[in-house]
C-alpha positions in Angstrom: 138.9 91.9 115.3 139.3 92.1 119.0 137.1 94.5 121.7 139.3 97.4 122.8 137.4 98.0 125.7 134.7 96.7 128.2 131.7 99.2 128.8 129.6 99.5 132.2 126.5 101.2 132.4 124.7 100.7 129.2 120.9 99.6 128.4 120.6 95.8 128.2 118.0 96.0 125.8 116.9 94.0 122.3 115.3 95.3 119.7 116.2 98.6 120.2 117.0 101.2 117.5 120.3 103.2 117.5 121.7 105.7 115.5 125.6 107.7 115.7 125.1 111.8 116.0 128.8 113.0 115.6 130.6 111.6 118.1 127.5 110.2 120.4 125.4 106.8 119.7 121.8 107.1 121.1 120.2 104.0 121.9 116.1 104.4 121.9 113.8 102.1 123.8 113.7 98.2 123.2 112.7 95.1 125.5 114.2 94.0 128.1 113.2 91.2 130.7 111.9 92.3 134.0 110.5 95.5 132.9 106.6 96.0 132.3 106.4 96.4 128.2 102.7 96.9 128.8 103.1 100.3 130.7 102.6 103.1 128.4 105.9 104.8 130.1 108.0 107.1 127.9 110.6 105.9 125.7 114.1 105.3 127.2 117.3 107.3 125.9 120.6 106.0 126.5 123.6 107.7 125.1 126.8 106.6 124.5 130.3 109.0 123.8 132.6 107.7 121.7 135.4 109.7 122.8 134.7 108.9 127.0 133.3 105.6 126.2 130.3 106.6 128.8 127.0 105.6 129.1 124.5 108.1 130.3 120.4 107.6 130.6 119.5 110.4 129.1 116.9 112.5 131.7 114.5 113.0 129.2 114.0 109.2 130.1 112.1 109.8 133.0 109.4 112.3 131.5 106.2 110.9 132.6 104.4 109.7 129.3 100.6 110.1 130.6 101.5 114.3 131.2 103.0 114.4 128.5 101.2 111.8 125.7 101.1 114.1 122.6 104.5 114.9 122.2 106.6 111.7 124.1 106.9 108.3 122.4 106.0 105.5 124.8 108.2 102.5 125.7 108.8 99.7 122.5 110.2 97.8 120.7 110.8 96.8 117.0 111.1 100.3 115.9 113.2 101.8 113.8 115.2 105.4 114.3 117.1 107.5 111.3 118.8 110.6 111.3 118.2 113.3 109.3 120.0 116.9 110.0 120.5 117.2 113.8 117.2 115.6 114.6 116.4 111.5 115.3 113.0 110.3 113.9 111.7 107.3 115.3 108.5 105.3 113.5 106.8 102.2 114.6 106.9 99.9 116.9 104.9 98.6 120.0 104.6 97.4 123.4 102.7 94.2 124.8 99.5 96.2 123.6 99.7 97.9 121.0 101.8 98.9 118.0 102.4 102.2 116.1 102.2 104.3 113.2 103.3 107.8 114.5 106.6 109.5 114.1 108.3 111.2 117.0 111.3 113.5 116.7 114.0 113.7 118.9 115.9 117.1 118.3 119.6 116.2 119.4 120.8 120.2 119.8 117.6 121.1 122.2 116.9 117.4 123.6 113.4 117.6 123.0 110.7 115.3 121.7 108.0 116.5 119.4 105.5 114.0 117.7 105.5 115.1 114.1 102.6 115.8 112.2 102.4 114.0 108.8 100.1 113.5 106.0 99.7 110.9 102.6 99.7 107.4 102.6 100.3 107.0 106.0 101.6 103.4 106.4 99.4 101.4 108.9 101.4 100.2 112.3 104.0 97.9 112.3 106.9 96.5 114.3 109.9 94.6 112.6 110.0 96.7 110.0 113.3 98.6 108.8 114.2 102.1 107.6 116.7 104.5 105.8 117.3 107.9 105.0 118.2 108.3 101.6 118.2 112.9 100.8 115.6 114.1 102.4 113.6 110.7 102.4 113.0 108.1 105.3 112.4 105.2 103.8 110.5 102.3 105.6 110.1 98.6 104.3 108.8 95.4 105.4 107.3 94.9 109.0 104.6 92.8 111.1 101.3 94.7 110.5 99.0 94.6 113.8 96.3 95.6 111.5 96.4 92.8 109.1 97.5 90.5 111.7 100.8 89.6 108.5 103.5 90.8 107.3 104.0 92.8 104.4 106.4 93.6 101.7 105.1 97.0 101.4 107.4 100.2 100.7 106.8 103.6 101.7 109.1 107.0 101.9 108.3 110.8 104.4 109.8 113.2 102.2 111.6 115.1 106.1 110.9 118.7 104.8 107.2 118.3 103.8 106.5 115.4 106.3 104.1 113.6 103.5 104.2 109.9 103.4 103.9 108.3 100.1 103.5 104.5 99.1 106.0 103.2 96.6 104.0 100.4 93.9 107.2 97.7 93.7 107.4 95.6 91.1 109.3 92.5 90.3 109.6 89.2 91.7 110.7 88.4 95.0 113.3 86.4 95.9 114.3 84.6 98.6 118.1 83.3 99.9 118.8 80.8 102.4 122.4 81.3 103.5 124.0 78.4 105.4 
């Protein structure tokens, strides 16, 4: 398999979540060196179009989060983004201070944030973690609990039309592979 093309002008980021809406990829927040992760700015957006092959910053990006800090995620990393419909949810997280346990949407018709109300078994705040959308269920597993100071096994699924979290009692044992 061999690149077909060199890109300029994307985010140089790790840990990062991205996610493909038709024919765009949006890349959401991660680290990256030289920046201050402990500012509570809002989340980056880049997007790229797979037809132009173009990177564009999204100017949502530069939203200030302080005027703005009950509907705009702040800057992380170790977060994880799904897609569900035409809207992005993004869950977890943190920055050099803190981590977290809200969900932010990001509607891709109206480019918009909104931080999403939910209810149940919320799951506490964690980074690491990853997630899937599965119907109308996100489903998030695994993760570094700030909380607990550990990481967890735990399972839990946000039903997207009722926004209620529920946890998910696994059972079995667990098993671990070491690939060389």
């Amino acid at each position: 398999m061999k690149w077909i093309t060199h890109l300029e002008g994307g985010p140089k980021r790790v840990n990062h979540a991205a996610v493909i809406v038709g024919h765009k990829i949006y890349t959401f927040g991660g680290y990256c060196t030289g920046e201050n992760s402990r500012e509570y700015t809002s989340m980056d957006v880049h997007v790229l179009n797979t037809i132009t092959f173009r990177w564009m910053k999204h100017p949502i990006s530069d939203l200030n989060y302080y005027e703005n800090d009950d509907i705009l995620p702040f800057k992380r990393y170790g977060h994880t983004a799904v897609v569900y419909k035409d809207k992005v949810y993004i869950w977890g997280g943190r920055n050099d201070r803190s981590s977290c346990s809200n969900l932010f949407c990001f509607n891709t018709t109206w480019h918009c944030w909104t931080a999403t109300k939910t209810s149940g078994d919320i799951p506490l705040a964690r980074d690491g973690h990853t997630a899937v959308v599965w119907k109308n269920y996100m489903y998030i597993f695994g993760g570094f609990e700030e909380e607990s100071d550990s990481f967890t096994n735990a399972v839990f699924s946000l039903n997207l039309e009722t926004m209620r979290w529920t946890y998910i009692q696994t059972t079995g044992k667990i098993h671990a592979y070491i690939i060389d």
